[in-house]
Backbone as CSV, one residue per row, in Angstrom:
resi,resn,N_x,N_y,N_z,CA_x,CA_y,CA_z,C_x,C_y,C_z
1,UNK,99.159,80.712,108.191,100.551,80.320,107.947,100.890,79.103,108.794
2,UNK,101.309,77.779,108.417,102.119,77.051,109.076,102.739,77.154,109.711
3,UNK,103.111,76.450,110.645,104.362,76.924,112.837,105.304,76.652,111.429
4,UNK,106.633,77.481,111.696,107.800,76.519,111.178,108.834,75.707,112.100
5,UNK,107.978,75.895,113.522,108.512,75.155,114.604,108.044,73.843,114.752
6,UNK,109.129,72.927,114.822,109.090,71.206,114.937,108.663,71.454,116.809
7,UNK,107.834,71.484,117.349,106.896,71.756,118.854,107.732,70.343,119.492
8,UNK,108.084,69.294,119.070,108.555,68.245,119.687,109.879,68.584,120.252
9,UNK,110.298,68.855,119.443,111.765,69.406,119.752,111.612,70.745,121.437
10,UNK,111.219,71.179,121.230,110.904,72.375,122.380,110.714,71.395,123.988
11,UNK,111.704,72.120,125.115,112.016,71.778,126.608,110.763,72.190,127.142
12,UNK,110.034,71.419,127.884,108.958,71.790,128.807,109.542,72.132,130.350
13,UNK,108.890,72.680,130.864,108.890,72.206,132.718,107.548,73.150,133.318
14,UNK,107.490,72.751,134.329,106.154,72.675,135.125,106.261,73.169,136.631
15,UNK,105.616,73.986,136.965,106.089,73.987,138.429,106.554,72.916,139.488
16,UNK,105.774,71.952,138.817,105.776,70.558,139.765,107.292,69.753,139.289
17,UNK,108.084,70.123,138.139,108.933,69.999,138.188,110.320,70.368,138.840
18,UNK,109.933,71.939,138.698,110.860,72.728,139.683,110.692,72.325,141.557
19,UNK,109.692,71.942,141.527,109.656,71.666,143.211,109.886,70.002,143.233
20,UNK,109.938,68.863,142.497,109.962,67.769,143.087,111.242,66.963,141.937
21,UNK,111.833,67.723,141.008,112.969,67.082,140.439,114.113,67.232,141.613
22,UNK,115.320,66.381,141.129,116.610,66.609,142.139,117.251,67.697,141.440
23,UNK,118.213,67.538,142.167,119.372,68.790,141.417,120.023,68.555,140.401
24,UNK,120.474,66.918,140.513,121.099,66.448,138.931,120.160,66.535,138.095
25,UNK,118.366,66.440,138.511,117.820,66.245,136.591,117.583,67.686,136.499
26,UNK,117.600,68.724,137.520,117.251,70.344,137.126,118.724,70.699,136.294
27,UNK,119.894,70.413,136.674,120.654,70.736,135.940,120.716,69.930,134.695
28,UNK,120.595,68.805,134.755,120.171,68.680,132.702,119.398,69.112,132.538
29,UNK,118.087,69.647,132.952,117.408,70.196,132.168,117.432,71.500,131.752
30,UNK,118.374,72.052,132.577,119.031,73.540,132.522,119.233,73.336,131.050
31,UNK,120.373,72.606,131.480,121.245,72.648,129.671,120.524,72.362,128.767
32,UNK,119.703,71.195,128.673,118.807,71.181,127.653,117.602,72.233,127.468
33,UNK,117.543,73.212,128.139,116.818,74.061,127.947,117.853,75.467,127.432
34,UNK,118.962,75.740,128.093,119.663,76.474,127.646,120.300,75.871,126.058
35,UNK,120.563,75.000,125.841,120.391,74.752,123.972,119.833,74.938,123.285
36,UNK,118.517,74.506,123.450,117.458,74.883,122.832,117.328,76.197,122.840
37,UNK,116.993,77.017,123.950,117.359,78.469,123.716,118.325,78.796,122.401
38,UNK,119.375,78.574,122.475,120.753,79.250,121.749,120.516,78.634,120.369
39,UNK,119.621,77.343,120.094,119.168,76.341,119.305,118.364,77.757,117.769
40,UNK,116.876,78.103,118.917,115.960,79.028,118.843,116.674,80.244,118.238
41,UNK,117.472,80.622,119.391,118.195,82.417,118.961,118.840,82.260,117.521
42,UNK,119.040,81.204,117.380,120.145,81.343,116.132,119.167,81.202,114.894
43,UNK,118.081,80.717,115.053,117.001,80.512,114.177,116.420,81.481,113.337
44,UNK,116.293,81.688,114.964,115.592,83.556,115.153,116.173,84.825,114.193
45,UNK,117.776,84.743,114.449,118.459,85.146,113.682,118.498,84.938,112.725
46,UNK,118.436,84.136,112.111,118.243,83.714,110.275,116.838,84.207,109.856
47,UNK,115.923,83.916,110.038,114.729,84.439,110.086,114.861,86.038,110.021
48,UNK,115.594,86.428,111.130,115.117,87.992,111.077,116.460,88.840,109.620
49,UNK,117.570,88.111,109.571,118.088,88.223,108.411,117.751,87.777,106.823
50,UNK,116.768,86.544,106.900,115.788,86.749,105.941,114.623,87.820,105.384
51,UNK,114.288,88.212,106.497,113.609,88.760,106.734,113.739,90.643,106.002
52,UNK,114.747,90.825,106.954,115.241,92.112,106.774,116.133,92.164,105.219
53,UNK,116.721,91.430,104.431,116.911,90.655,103.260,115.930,91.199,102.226
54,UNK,114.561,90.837,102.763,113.334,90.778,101.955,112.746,92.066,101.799
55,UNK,112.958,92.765,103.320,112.753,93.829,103.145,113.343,94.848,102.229
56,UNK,114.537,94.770,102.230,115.685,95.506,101.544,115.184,95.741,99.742
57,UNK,114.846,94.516,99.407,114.449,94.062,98.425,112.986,94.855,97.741
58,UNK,112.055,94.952,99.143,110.979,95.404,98.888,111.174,96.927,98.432
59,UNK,112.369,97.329,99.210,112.284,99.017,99.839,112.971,99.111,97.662
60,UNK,114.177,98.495,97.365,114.692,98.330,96.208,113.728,98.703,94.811
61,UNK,112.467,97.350,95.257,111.568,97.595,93.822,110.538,98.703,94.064
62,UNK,110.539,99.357,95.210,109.178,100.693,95.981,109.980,101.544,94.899
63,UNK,111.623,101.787,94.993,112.362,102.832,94.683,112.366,102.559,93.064
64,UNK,112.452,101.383,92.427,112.460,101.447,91.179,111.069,101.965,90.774
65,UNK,109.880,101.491,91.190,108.590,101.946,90.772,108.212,103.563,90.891
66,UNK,109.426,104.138,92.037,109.249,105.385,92.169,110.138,106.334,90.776
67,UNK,110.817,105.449,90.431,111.888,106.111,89.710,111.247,105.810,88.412
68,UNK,110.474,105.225,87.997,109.244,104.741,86.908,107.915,106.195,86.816
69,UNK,107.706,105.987,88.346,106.485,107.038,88.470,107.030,108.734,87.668
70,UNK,108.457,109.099,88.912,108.889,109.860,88.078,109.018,110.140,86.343
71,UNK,109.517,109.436,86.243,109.593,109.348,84.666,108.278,109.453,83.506
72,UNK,107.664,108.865,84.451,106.161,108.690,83.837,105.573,109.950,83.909
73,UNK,105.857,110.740,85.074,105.116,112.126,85.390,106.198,113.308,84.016
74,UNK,107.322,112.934,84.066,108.120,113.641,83.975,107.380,113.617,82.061
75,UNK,107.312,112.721,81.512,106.628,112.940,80.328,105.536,113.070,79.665
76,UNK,104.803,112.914,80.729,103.132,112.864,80.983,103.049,114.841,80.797
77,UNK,104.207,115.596,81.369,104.361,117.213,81.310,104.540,117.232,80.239
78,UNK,105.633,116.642,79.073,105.984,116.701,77.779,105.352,116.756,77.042
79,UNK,104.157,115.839,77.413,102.976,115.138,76.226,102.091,116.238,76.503
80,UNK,101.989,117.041,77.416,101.016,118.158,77.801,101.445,119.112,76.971
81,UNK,102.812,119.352,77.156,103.362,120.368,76.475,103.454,120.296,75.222
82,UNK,103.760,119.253,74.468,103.443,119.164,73.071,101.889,119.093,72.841
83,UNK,101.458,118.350,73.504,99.660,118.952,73.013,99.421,120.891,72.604
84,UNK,99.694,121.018,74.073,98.960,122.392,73.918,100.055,123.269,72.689
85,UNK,101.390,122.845,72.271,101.721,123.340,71.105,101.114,122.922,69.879
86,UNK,100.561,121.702,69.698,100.302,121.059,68.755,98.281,121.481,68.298
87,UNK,97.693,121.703,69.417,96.727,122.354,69.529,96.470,124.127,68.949
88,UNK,98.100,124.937,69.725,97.861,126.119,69.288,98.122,126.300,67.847
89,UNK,99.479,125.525,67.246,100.029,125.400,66.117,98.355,125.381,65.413
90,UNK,97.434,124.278,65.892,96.187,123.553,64.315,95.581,124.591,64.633
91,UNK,95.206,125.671,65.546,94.213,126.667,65.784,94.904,127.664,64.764
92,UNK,96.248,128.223,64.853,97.020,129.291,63.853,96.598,128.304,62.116
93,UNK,96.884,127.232,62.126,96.980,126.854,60.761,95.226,126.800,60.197
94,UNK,94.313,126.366,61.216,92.951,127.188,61.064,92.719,127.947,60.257
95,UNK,93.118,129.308,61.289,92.861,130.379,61.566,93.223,130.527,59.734
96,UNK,94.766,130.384,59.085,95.466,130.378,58.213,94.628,130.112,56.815
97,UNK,94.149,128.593,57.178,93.266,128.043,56.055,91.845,128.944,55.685
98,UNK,91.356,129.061,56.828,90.270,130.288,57.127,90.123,131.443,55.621
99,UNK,91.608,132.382,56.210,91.939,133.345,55.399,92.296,133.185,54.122
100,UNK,92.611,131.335,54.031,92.745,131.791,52.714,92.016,130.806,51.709
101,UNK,90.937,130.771,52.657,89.279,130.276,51.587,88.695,131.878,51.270
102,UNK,88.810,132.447,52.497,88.075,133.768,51.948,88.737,134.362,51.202
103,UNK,90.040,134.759,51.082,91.096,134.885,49.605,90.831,134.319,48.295
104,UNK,90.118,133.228,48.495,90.158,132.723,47.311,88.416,133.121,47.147
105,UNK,87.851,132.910,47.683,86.349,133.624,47.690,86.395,134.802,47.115
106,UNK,87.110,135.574,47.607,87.101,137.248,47.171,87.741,137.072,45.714
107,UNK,88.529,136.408,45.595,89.243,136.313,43.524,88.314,135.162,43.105
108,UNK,87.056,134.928,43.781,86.345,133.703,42.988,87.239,132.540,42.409
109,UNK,88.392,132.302,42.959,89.468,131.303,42.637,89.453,130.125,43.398
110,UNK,88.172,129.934,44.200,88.035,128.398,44.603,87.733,127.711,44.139
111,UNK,86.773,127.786,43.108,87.041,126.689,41.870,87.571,126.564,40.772
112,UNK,88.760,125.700,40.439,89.394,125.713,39.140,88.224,125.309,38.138
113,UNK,87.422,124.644,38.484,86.238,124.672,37.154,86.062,126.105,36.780
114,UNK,85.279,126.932,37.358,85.583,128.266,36.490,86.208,128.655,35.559
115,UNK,87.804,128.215,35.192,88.067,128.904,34.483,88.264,127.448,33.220
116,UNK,87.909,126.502,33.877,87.343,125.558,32.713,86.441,125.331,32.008
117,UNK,85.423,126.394,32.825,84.487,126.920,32.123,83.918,127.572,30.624
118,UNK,85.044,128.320,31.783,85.522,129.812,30.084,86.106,129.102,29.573
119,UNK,86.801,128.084,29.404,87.483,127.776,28.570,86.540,126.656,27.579
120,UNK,86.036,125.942,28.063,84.957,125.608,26.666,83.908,126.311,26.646
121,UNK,83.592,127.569,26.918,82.463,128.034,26.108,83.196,128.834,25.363
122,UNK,84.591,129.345,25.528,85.102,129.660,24.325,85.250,129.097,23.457
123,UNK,85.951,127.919,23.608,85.941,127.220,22.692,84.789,126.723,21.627
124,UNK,83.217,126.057,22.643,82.218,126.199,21.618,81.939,127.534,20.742
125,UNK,82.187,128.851,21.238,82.112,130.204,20.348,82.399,130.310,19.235
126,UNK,83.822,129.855,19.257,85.154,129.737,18.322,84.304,129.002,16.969
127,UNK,84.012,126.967,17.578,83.713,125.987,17.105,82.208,126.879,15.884
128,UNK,81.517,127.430,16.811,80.167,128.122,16.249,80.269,128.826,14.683
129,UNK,81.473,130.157,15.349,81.463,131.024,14.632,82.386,130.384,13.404
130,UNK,83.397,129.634,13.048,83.861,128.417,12.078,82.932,127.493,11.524
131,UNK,82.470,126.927,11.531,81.578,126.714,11.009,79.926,126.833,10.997
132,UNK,79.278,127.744,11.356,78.082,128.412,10.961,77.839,129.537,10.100
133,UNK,77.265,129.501,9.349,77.038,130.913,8.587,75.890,131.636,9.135
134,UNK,76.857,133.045,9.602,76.343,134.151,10.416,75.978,135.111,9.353
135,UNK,75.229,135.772,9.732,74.665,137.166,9.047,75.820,138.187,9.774
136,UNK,75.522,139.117,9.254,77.156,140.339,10.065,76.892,140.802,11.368
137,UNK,75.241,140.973,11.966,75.062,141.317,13.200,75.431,140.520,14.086
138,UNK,75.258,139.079,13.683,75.254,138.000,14.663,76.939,137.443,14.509
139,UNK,77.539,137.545,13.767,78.810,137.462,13.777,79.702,138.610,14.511
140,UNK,78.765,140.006,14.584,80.042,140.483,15.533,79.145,140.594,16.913
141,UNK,78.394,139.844,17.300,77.700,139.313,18.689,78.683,138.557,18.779
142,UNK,78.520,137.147,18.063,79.770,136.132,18.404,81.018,136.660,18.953
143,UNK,81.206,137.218,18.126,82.698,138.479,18.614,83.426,138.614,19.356
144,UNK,81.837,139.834,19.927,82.122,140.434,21.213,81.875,139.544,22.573
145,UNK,81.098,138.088,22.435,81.199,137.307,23.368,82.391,137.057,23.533
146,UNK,82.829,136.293,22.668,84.275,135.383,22.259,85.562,136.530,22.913
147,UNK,85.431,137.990,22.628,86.469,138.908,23.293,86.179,138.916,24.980
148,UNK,84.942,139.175,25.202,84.425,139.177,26.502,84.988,138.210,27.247
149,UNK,84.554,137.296,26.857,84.779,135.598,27.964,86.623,135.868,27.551
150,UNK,87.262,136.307,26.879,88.668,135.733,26.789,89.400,136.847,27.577
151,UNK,88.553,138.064,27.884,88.977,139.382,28.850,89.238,138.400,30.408
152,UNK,88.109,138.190,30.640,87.654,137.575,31.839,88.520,135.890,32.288
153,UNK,88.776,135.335,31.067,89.636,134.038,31.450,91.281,134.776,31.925
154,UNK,91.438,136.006,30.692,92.927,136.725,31.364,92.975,137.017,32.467
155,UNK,91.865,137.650,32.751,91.933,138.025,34.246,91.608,137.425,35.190
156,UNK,90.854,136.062,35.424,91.315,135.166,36.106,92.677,134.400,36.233
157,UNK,92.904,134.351,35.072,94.266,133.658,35.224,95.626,134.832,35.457
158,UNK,95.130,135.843,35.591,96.690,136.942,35.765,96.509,136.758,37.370
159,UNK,94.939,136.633,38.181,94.731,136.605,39.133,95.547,135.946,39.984
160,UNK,95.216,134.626,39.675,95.628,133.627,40.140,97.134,133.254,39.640
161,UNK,97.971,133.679,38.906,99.380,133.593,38.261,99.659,134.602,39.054
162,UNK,99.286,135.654,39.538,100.071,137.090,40.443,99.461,137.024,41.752
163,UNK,98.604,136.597,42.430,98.602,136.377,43.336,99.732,135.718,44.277
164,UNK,100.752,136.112,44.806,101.623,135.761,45.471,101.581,135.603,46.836
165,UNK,100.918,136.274,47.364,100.380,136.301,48.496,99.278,135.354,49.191
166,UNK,98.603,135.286,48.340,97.610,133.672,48.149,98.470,132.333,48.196
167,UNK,99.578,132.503,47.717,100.369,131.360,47.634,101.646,131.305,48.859
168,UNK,101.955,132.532,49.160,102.633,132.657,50.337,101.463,132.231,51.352
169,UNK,100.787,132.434,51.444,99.160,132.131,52.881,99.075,130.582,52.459
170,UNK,99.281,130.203,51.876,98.635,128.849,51.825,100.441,128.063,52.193
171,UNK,100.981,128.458,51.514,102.304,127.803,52.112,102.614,127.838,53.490
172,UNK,102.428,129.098,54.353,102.665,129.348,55.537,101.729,128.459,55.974
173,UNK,100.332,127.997,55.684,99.303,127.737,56.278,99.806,126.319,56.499
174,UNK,100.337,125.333,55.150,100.688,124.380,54.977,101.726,123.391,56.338
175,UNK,102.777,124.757,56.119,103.733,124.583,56.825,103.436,124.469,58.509
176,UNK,102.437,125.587,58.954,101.933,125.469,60.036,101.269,124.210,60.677
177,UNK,100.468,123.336,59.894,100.396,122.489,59.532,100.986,121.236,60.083
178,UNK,101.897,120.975,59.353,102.977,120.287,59.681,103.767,120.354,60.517
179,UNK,104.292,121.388,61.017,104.627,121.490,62.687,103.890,120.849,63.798
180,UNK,102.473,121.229,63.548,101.503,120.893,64.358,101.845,119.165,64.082
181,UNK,101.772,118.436,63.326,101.859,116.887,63.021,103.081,117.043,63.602
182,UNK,104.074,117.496,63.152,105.212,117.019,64.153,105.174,116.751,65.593
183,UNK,104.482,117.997,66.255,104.254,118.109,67.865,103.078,116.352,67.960
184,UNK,101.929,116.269,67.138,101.224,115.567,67.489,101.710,114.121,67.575
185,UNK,102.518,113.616,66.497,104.105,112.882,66.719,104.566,112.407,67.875
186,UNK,104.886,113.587,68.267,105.964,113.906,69.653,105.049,113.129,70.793
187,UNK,103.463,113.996,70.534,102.592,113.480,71.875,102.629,112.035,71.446
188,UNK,102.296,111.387,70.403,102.105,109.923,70.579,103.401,109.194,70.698
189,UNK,104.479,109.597,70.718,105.523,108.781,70.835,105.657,108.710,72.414
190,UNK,105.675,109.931,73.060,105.943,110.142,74.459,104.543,109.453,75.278
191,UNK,103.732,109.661,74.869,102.936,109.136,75.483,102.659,107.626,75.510
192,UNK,103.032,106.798,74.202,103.563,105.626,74.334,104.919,105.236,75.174
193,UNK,105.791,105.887,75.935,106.838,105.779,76.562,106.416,106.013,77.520
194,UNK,105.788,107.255,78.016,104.984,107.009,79.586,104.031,105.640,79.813
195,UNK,103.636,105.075,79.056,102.690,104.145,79.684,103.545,103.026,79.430
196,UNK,104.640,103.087,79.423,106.000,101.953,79.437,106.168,101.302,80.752
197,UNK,106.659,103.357,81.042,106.837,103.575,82.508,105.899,103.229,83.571
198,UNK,104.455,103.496,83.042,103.398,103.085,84.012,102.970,102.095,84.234
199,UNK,103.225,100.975,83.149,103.102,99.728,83.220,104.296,99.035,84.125
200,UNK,105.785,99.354,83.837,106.551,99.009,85.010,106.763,99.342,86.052
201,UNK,106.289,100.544,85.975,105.886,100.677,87.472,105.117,100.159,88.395
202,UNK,103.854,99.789,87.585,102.566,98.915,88.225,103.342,97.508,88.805
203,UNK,104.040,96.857,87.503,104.535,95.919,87.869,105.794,96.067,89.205
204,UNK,106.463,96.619,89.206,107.492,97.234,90.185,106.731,97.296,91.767
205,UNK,105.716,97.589,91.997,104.741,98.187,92.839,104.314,96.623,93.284
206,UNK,103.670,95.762,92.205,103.452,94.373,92.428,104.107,93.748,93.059
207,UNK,105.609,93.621,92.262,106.608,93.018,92.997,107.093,93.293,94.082
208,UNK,106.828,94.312,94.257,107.506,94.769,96.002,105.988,94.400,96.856
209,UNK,105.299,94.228,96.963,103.645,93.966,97.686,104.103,92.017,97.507
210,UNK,104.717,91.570,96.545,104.741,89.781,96.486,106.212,89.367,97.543
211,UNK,106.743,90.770,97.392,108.281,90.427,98.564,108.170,90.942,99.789
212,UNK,106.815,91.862,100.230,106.730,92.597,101.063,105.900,91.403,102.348
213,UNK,104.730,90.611,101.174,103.710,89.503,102.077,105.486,88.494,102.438
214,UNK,106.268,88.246,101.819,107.362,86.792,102.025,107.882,87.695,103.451
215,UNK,107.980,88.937,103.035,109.035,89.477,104.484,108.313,89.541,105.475
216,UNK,106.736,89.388,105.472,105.782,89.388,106.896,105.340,87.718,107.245
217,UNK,105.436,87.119,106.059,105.665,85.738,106.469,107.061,85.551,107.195
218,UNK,108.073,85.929,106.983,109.453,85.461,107.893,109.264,86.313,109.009
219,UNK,108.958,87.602,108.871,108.525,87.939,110.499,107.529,87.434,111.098
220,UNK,106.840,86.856,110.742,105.799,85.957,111.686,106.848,85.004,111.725
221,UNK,107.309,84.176,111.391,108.103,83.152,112.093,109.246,83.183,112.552
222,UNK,110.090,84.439,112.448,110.688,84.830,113.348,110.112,85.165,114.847
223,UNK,108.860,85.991,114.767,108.412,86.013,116.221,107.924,85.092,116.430
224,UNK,107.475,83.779,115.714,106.998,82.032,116.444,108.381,82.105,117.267
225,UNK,109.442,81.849,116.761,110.585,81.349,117.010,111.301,82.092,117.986
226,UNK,111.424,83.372,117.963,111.738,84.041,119.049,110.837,84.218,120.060
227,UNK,109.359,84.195,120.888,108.978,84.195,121.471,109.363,82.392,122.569
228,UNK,109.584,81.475,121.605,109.672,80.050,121.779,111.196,79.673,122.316
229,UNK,112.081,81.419,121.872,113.324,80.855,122.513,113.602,81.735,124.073
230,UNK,112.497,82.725,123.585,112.297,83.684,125.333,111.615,82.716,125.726
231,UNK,110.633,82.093,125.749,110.152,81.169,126.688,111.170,79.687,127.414
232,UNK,111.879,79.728,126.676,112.816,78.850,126.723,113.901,79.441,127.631
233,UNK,114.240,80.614,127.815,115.206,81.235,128.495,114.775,81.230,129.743
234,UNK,113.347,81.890,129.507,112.248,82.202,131.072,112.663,80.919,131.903
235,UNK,112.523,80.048,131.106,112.052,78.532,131.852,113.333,78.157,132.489
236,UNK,114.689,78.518,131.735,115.920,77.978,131.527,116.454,79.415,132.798
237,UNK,116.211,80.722,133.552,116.493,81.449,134.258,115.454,80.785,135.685
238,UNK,114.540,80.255,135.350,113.278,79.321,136.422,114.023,78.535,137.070
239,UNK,114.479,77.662,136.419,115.180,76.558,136.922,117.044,76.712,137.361
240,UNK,117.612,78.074,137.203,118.902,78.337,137.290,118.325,79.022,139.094
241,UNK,117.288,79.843,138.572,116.650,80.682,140.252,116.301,79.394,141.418
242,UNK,115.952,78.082,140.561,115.603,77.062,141.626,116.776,76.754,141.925
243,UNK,117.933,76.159,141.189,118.946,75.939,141.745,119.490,76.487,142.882
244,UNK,119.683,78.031,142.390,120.460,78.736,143.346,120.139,78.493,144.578
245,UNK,118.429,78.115,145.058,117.098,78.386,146.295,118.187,76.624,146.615
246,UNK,118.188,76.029,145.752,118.646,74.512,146.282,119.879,74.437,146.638
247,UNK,120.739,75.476,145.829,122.387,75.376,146.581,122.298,76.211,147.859
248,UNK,121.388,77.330,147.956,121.340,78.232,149.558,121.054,77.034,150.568
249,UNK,120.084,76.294,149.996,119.681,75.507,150.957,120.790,74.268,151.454
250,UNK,121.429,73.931,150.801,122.387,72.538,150.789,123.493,73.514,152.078
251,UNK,123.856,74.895,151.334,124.531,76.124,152.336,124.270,75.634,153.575
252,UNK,122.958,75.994,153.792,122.039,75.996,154.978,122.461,75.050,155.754
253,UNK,122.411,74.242,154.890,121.936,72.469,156.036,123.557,72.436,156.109
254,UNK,124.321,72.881,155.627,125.936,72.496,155.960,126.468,72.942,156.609
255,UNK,126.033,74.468,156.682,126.259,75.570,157.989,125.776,74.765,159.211
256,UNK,124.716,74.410,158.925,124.133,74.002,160.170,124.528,72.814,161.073
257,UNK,125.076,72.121,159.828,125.865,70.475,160.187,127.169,71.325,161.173
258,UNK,127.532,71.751,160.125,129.291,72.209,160.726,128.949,72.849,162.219
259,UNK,128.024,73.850,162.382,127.751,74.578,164.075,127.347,73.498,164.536
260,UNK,126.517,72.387,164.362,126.598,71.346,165.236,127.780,70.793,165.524
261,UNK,128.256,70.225,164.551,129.528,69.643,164.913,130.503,70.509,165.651
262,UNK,130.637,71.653,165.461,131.221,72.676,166.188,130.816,72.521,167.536
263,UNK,129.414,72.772,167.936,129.070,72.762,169.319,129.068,71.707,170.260
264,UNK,129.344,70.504,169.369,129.567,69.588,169.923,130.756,69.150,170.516
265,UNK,131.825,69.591,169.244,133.108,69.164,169.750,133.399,70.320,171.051
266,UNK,132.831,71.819,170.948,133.373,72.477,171.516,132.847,71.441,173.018
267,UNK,131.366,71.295,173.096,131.175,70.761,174.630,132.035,69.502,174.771
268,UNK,132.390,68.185,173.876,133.467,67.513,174.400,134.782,68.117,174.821
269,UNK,135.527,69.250,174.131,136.332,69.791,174.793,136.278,70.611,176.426
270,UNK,135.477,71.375,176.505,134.730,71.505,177.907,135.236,70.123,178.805
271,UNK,134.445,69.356,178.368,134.613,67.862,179.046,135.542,67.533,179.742
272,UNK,136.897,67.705,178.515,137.984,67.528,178.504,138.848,68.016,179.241
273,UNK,138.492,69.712,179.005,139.307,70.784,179.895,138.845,70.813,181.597
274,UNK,137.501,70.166,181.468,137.457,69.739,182.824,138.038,68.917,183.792
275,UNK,138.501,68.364,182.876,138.825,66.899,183.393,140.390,67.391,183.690
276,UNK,141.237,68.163,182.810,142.362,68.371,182.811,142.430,69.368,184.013
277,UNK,141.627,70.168,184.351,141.919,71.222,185.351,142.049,70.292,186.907
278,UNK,140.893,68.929,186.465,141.047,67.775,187.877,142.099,67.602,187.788
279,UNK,142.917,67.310,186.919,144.094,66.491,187.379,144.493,65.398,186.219
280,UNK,143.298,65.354,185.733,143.203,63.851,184.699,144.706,64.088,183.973
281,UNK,145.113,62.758,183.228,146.164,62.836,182.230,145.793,63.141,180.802
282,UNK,146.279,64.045,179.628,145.362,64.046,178.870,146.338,63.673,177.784
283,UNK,145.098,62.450,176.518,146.132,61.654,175.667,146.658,62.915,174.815
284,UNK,147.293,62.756,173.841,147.206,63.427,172.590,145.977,63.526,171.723
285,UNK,145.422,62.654,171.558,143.994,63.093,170.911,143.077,64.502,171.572
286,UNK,143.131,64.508,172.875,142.217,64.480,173.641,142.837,66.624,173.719
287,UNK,144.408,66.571,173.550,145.231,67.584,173.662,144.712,68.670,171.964
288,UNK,144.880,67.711,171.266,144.419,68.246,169.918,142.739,69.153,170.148
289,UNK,142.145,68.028,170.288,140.917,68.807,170.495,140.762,69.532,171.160
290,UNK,141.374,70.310,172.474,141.801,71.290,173.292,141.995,72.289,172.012
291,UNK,143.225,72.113,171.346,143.942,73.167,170.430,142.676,73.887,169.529
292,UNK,142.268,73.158,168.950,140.896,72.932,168.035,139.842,74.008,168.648
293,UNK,139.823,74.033,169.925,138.889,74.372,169.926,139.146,75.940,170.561
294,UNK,140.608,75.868,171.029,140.804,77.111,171.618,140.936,77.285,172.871
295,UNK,140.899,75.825,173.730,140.779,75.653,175.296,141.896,75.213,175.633
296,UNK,142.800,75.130,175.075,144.204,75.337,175.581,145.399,75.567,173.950
């Protein structure tokens, strides 16, 4: 990542500064170091309100992707649940169709050819016995075929005309059926809507990971910037601690001026009061500094 700090701009100092600048350039440099500080903090502050901004943002699209996930789970159960109806439903309608092949097995009514059968070899019988000339044995052979096969077409067809139950089983079976397509429906619709969800969610998840790297980029340059304005303070409390060491000292040397001057005037007064206890005349000046000092 790039400094987003302009480094030129930033107050130096040096030990060798603190020990051999005067007091007027330590105090500009105070201030110009205390600006820059307040320069920094305020930086700092934008940064960490960017920052925290970004975050907010991140925490925002975590919660939408969560509220996606949900949803996604939440029908991902649906699509389960219509399966395993849609599964038991085709196993019953099976089971259904099953019973009623062997229904129709047992009335030999699975093939409608059968009774299209009988129906043109009756008909060739018919065709035969009309025009061929039969002798009387073989004409009531013809006959009794022609009655036979037309016993057997009735009773296939009363079979299959009264069978009601054959036709109730196959309707139920039908119907079962179709429920089952309904449920299977259901699963592909829902399950196209969960992977809606899972796709925006993915994306949701993305987007918060593309706002999450921007919010660790501004905290890295928030801590460039705030470490650069504590160093700046350090330096800017360095040089306030030298001061103080330089005003004790100026203290010092003034205390020290003044007890000189003190001890001095006090021994010219001495002088003075000596002189006055001789006899001397003493001017007004000379009376003051008496007062001054406490010797008369």
């Amino acid at each position: 990542m790039a400094k987003v700090l302009d480094e030129s701009n930033n107050v130096a100092i040096t030990e060798e500064d603190l020990e051999t600048k005067s007091k007027g350039e330590l105090i500009k440099l105070a201030g110009k170091l205390r600006d820059r500080r307040n320069e920094l903090n305020q930086l700092a502050s934008e940064k960490a309100s960017e920052r925290d901004e970004l975050n907010a943002k991140t925490r925002e699209k975590v919660d939408e992707a969560q509220e996606h996930r949900e949803k996604r789970d939440q029908l991902n159960e649906e699509v389960q649940e219509h399966k395993e109806k849609r599964n038991e439903l085709n196993a019953e309608a099976n089971e259904l169709f099953d019973n009623l092949e062997e229904m129709k097995d047992d009335l030999k009514l699975d093939e409608g050819k059968q009774i299209e059968e009988l129906e043109e070899e009756i008909e060739d019988l018919e065709f035969k016995q009309q025009t061929e000339v039969l002798d009387a044995e073989d004409e009531r052979e013809l006959i009794e075929k022609i009655e036979d096969k037309r016993e057997k077409l009735q009773d296939k067809r009363e079979k299959l005309e009264q069978n009601d139950e054959l036709d109730e089983l196959e309707a139920e079976a039908e119907e079962v059926r179709a429920e089952a397509s309904k449920h299977h429906q259901k699963v592909t619709e829902l399950a196209d809507e969960a992977q809606k969800h899972h796709n925006k969610m993915i994306e949701a998840y993305r987007e918060a990971d593309d706002i999450r790297d921007e919010a660790d980029e501004k905290h890295e340059e928030f801590v460039e910037v705030q470490e650069a304005a504590d160093q700046h303070h350090e330096d800017f409390v360095r040089v306030q601690k030298r001061l103080r060491e330089l005003d004790k000292k100026e203290e010092e040397k003034e205390r020290e001026q003044r007890e000189e001057k003190q001890e001095a005037a006090r021994e010219e007064a001495e002088e003075i009061y000596q002189k006055f206890k001789e006899g001397e005349t003493l001017d007004t000046e000379d009376l003051m500094k008496l007062q001054k000092t406490g010797l008369l």
